[in-house]
C-alpha positions in Angstrom: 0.0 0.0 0.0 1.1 3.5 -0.9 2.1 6.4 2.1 -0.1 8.0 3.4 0.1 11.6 2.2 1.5 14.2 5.1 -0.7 17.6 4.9 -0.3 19.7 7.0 -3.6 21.4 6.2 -6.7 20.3 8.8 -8.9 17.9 5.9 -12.5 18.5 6.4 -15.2 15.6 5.3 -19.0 14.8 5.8 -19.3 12.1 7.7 -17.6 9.0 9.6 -16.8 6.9 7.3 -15.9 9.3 4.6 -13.2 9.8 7.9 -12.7 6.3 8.4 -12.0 6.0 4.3 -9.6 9.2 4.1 -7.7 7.8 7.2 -5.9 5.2 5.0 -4.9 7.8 2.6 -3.6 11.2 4.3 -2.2 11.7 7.7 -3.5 15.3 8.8 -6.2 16.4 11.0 -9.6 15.1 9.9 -12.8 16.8 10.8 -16.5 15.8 10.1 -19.4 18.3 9.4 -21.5 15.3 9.9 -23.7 16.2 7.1 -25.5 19.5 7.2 -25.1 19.6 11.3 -22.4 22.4 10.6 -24.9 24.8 9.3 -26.5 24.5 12.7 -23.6 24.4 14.5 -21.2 27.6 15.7 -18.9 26.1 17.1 -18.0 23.7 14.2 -17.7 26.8 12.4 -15.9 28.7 14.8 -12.9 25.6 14.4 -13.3 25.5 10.9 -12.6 29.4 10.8 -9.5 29.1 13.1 -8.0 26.3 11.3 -8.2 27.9 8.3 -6.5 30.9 9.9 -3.9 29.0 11.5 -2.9 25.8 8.8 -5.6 25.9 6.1 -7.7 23.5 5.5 -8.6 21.1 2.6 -12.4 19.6 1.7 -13.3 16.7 0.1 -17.0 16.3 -0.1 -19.3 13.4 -2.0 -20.2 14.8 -5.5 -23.8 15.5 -5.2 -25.2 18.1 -4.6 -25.3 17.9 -0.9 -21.5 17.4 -0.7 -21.0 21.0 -3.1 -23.8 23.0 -0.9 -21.2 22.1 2.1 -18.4 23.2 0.1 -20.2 26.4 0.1 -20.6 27.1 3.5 -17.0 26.1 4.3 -15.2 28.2 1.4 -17.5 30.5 3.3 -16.3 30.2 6.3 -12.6 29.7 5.7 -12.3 32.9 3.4 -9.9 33.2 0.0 -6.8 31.6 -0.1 -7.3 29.1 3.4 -9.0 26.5 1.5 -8.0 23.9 -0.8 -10.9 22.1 -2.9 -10.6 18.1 -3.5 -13.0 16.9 -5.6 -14.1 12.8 -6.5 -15.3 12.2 -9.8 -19.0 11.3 -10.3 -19.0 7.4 -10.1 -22.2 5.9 -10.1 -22.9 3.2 -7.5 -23.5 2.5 -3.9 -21.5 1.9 -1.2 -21.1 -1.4 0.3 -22.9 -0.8 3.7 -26.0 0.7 1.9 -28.9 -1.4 0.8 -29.3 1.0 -2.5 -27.7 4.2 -3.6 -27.8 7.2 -2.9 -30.4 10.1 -4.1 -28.6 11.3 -7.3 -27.2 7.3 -7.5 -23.5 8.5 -6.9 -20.9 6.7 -4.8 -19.3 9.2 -2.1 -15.9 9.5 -0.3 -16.5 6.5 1.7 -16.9 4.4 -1.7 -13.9 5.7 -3.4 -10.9 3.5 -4.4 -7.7 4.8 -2.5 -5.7 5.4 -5.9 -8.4 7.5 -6.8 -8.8 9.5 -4.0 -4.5 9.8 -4.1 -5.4 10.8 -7.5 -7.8 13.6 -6.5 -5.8 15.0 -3.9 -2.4 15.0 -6.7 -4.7 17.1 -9.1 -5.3 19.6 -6.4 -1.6 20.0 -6.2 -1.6 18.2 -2.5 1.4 15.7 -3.9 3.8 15.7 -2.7 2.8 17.2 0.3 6.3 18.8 1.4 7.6 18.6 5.1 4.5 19.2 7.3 5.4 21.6 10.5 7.1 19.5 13.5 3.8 19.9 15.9 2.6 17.3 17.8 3.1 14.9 20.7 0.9 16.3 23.3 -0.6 13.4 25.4 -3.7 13.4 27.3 -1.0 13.0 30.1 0.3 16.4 28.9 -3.0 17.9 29.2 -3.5 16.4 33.1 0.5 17.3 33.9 -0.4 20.6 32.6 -3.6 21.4 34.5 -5.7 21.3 31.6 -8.1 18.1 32.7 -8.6 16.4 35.6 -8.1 18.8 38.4 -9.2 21.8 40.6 -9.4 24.7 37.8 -8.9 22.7 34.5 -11.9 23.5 33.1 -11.0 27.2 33.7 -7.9 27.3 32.5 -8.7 24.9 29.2 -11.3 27.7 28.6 -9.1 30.1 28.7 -6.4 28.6 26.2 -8.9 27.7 23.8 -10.1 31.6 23.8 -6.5 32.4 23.5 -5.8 29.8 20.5 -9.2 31.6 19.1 -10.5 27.8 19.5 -14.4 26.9 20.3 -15.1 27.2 24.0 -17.2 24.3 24.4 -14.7 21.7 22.8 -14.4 18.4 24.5 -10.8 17.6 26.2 -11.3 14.5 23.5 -11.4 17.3 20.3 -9.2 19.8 21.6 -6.3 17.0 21.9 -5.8 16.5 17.8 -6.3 19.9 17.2 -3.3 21.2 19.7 -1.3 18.7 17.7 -2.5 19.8 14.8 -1.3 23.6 15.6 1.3 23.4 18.7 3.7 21.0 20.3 4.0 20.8 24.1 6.7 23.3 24.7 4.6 26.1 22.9 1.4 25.0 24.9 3.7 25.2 28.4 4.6 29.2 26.7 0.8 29.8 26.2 -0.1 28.8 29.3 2.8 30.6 31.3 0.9 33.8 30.0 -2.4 33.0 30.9 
């Protein structure tokens, strides 16, 4: 099997398995609008908006016209130049957990061959993807050695560094941990929180 392709761009899909599918293909931070839940949801769009500002982000949605009114929204949100498009080519089908297809009868993410969806992300220019930024390795231990979960305070002070880091207040210590990775490493997270 081919690398995985190193972005370091935040990739943003519709659903889980369109996640689950794109896993085996890119390593980079992958996000779900889980369908049209993102137009309902701020926060979602408050993420999207600061990933784009910080790393970019990339979106690769089915080819109906669900996937493109998402694509919308998020070039949208992101604003110009923070977004790259990916697009699939309209293959006719079903996937193989569905019992039949799909409204317009078109096979999304989750359906598409890996060489194909390498393929889509090469004519976007994503290949090769260059060095992505040495980020990373913050542990959930990190997060309790630092205060940020499990003690008197941490839910305080992890409010706090995701209004600093311009990050959606109400996310999860479970969310906030790949995107920290995604846009710090520990010893900048110890700086941050020094000033707080």
């Amino acid at each position: 099997m081919d690398e995985r392709i190193a972005l370091s761009q935040a990739v943003i899909v519709e659903g889980k398995y369109d996640k689950i599918r794109l896993e085996s293909v890119v390593d980079a931070l992958i996000l779900t609008t889980d369908g049209f839940r993102i137009f309902r949801d701020k926060e979602m769009r408050a993420l999207v908006r600061a990933l784009a500002d910080r790393c970019g982000i990339v979106v690769l949605t089915d080819s109906d016209a669900a996937g493109f009114r998402i694509r919308a929204l998020l070039s949208g949100i992101a604003g110009k130049g923070k977004l790259t498009q990916v697009y699939i080519p309209d293959i006719f089908g079903k996937e193989k957990r569905k019992s039949r297809p799909g409204r317009e009868g078109k096979i999304g993410v989750e359906g598409v061959d890996r060489a194909l969806l390498r393929e889509a992300f090469a004519k976007a220019g994503l290949l090769p993807a260059g060095t992505p930024p040495q980020l990373g390795g913050i542990t959930r231990q990190d997060l309790y050695e630092l205060g940020l979960t499990g003690g008197p305070g941490s839910s305080a002070l992890r409010r706090a560094l995701l209004r600093k880091l311009g990050l959606p207040q109400r996310l999860s210590t479970s969310a906030m941990l790949p995107v920290l990775n995604h846009i710090t490493d520990r010893k900048a997270l110890e700086a941050i929180l020094e000033r707080l």
